[in-house]
N, C-alpha and C positions, 0 to 999 in steps of 0.2 A: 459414571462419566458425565450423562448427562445435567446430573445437577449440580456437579462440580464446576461444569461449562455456565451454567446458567447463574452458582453463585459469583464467579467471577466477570460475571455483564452486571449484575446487580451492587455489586461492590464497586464499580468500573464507575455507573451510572449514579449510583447514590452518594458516593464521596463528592460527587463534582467533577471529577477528573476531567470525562467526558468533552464536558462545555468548551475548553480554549483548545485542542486540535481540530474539534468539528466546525466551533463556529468558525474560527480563523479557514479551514479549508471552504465553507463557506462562503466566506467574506472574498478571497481569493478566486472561487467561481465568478461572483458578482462582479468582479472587476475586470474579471475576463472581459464580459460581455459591456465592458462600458463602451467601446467603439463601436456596438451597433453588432446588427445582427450578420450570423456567419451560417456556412453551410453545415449540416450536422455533422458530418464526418470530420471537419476540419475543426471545427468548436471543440466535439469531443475530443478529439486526437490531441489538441492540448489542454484541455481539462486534465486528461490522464496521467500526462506531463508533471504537469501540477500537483496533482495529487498524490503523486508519490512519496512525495518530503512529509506532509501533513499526514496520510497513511501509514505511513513510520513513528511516526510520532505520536499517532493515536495508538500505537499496538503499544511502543515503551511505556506509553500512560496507562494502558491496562496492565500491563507484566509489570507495572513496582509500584499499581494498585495495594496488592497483597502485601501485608509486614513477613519479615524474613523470617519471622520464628512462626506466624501461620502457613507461611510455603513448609517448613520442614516439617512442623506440623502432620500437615499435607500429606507429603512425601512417607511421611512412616506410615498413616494410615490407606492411602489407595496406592503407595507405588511411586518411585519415580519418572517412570513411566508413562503412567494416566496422568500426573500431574503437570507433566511437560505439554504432554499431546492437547491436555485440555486446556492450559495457557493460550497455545497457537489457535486452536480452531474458535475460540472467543473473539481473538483478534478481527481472526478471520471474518466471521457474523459482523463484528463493527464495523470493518471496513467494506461490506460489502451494503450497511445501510448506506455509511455517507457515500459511497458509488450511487445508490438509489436515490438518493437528493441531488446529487450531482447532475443526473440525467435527467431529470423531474426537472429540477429549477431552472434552466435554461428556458422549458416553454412555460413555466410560468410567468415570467419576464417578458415573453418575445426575442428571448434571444437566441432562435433559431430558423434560418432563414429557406424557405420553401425553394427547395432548386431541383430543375430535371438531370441535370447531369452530374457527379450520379443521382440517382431519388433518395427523398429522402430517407424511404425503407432502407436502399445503401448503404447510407450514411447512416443510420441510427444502428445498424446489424456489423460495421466496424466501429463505431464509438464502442457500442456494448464490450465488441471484443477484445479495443484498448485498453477499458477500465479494467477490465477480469485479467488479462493480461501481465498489467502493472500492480496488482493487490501479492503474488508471491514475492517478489523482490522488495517490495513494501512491510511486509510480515516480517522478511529475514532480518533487512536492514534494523529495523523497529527490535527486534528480539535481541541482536546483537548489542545494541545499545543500553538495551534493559538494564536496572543497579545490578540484578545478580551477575550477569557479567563484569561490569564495568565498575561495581561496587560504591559507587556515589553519581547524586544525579549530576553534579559538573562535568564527572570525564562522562556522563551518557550523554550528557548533552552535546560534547566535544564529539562523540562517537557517530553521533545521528548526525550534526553537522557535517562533521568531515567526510562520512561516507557518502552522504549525498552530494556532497561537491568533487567528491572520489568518481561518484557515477557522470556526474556532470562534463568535467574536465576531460577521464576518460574517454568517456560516448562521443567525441567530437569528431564529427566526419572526417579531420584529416588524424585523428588518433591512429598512432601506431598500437595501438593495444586497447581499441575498442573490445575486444573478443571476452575480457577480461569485466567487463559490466552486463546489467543487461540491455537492449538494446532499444531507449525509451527514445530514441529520434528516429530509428526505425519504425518503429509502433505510428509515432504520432505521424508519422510522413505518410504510410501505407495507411491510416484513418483518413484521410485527406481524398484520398480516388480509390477508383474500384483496383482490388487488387488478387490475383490466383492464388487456391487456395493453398498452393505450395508454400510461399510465401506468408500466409498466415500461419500455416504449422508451422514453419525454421522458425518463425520469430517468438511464438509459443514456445516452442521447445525449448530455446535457448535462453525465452528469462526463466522458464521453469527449472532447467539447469541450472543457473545463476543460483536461485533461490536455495534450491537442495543442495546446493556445497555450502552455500552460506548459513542455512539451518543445519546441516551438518556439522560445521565451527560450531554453531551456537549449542549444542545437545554436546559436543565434546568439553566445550568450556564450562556449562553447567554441572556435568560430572564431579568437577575437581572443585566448583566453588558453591553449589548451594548449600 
């Protein structure tokens, strides 16, 4: 398993793939902070935001990494099984560096601004817990969209768009059927001030939910199409 996970970071990274969702979500940090400097909870809380479309998008560029005759490949020799599991938990690792740049590069810039209310420790202990947060609903969306699903990179590209404007549209404070996405203006809104940890669990719970029905679609469509 493990070097199955480790060939597909290496295939991931060595074909290039890598380069246009990281630098672009990159690039998109940087612009964040073009207004000047913000509080850490508040920066991060839409950093997270943000980064969910481009964390989607890095996971469908790792998942159709792989040509379709080495996924089946794959599949007859470790399992379809390991080869799923080990697809996701790759994603997983990537999206969890560019989260790490994510929060890095802010103060390398100066674009994080020193405040007592909440502190910064605060702020930087709900930033962390928005990006972690936002990475399972990122993973699912990103996997759903993958060729194997979606069989060509147009409808995946159709798929990653649509559903992230699906989350967008949905998530909207007077949505009648927010309950239905995960809940990323919740996230980013409670990163903003200090908030009980009750309120951190539901809102955990509930993209964690989100994610597991939506990898669940994805592990049942795989079934019938890899």
């Amino acid at each position: 398993m493990t070097s199955l996970i480790r060939m597909r970071i290496y295939a991931f990274v060595r074909s290039g793939r890598i380069v246009a969702p990281m630098v672009t979500a990159l690039v998109a940090i940087l612009a964040q902070y073009g207004g000047g400097q913000a509080p850490a909870g508040e920066a991060y809380g839409l950093s997270a935001y943000i980064l969910l479309p481009m964390l989607g998008w890095q996971t469908k560029a790792l998942l159709d990494t792989e040509p379709d005759v080495a996924r089946r490949l794959v599949i007859v020799t470790v399992g379809r099984r390991r080869e799923l599991v080990a697809g996701l938990i790759a994603a997983t690792v990537m999206a969890l560096v560019t989260i790490v740049l994510a929060l890095v590069l802010p103060w390398l810039i100066g674009g994080i601004k020193v405040a007592t209310h909440p502190s910064v420790a605060t702020g930087i202990t709900l930033g962390i817990w928005a990006h972690l947060a936002v990475v399972p609903p990122a993973i699912a969306l990103g996997a759903l969209a993958s060729r194997v699903v979606t069989r060509s990179a147009g409808f995946g590209a159709l798929a990653l768009v649509g559903g992230w404007l699906l989350v967008v549209i949905a998530g909207l404070p007077r949505s009648p059927v927010r309950w239905i996405v995960p809940p990323l203006i919740n996230i980013t809104k409670a990163a903003r001030a200090h908030i009980e940890a009750g309120q951190v669990i539901g809102l955990t719970a509930w993209s964690f939910a989100w994610a597991l029905i939506a990898v669940s679609a994805y592990v049942t469509l795989r079934r019938s199409r890899a």
